[in-house]
Structures are given as structure tokens and as C-alpha cells.
C-alpha positions in Angstrom: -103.2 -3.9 -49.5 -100.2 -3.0 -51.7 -100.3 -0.6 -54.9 -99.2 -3.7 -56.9 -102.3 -5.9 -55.6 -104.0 -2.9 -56.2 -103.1 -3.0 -59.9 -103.3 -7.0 -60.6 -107.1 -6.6 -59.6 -109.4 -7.0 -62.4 -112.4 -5.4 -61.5 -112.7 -1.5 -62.4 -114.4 -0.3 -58.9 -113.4 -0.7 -55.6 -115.9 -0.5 -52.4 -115.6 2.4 -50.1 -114.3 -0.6 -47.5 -111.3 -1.8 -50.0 -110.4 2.0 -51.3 -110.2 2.9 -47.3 -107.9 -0.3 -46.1 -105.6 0.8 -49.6 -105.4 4.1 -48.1 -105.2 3.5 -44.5 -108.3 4.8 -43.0 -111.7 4.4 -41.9 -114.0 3.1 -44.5 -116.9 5.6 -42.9 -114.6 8.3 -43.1 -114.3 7.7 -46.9 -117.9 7.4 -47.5 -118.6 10.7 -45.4 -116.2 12.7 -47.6 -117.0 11.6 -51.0 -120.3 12.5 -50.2 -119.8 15.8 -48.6 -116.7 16.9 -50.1 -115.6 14.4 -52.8 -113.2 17.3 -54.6 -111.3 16.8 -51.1 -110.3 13.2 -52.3 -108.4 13.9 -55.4 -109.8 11.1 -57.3 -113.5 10.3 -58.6 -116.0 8.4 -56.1 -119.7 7.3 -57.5 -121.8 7.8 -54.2 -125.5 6.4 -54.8 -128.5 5.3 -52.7 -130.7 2.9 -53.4 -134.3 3.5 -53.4 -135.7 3.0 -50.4 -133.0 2.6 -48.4 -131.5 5.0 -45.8 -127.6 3.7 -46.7 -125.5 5.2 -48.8 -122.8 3.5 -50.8 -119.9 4.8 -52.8 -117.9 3.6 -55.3 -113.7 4.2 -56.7 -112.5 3.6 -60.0 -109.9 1.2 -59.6 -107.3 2.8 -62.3 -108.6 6.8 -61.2 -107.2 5.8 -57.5 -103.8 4.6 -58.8 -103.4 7.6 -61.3 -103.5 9.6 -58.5 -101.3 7.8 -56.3 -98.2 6.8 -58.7 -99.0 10.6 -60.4 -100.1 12.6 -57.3 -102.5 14.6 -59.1 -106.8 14.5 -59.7 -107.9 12.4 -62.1 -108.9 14.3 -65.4 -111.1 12.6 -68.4 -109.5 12.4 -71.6 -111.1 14.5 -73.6 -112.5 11.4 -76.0 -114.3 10.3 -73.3 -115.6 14.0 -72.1 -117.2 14.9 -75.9 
């Protein structure tokens, strides 16, 4: 996967499986650190469980993940969205 079919997707989250094959590694890898140490990743990751269940799943905003790509820096809320 490309950073331009990255960008012509039109969904606004990514699985842990298509953020990982974008950035070259394993997907379990992925889900281990945005669990344990998301601020390792640079860019947000929703990690959630669901009731019940002993799986975990995680979660990349689409448009956080290129930001940090094309701008090399985290992702920071603007601050209409933070108030």
C-alpha cells in the first residue's frame, strides 16, 4: 500500500492489519504497541475490547497516520476540537 492509496481511501480508520502492511510491519506488533506504549507510535491508535472477549482490537485515524508521515511529527488536536 502506497501513501497515495492511502489518501484516495474514504473511510476515516484503518485496522491495525491495513495501518501495519502501510507501514511495513507485523500487524501484531502494531496492536502490542498501541496498547503498551502507543506514545511510541507517533500517531493516535483507539485500542478497545469488546465485552466478553479476550481479543483486543485497535484502531488508526486514517488522516492522523498521513499527517505524520508527509509531516514527520505526532498528531496534535486543533484546539476547536480539544475545548
Amino acid at each position: 500500500m502506497t501513501l497515495e492509496d492511502l489518501k484516495s481511501m474514504d473511510k476515516e480508520f484503518l485496522t491495525a492489519k491495513e495501518a501495519a502492511e502501510f507501514l511495513q510491519m507485523d500487524p501484531q506488533a502494531l496492536r502490542y504497541t498501541a496498547r503498551m506504549a502507543p506514545q511510541l507510535l507517533g500517531f493516535p491508535v483507539i485500542c478497545f475490547q469488546n465485552e466478553g472477549k479476550v481479543t483486543w482490537h485497535c484502531k488508526v485515524p486514517r488522516r492522523a497516520l498521513i499527517s505524520y508521515i508527509e509531516h514527520g511529527k505526532p498528531w496534535v488536536l486543533p484546539d476547536a476540537v480539544t475545548t
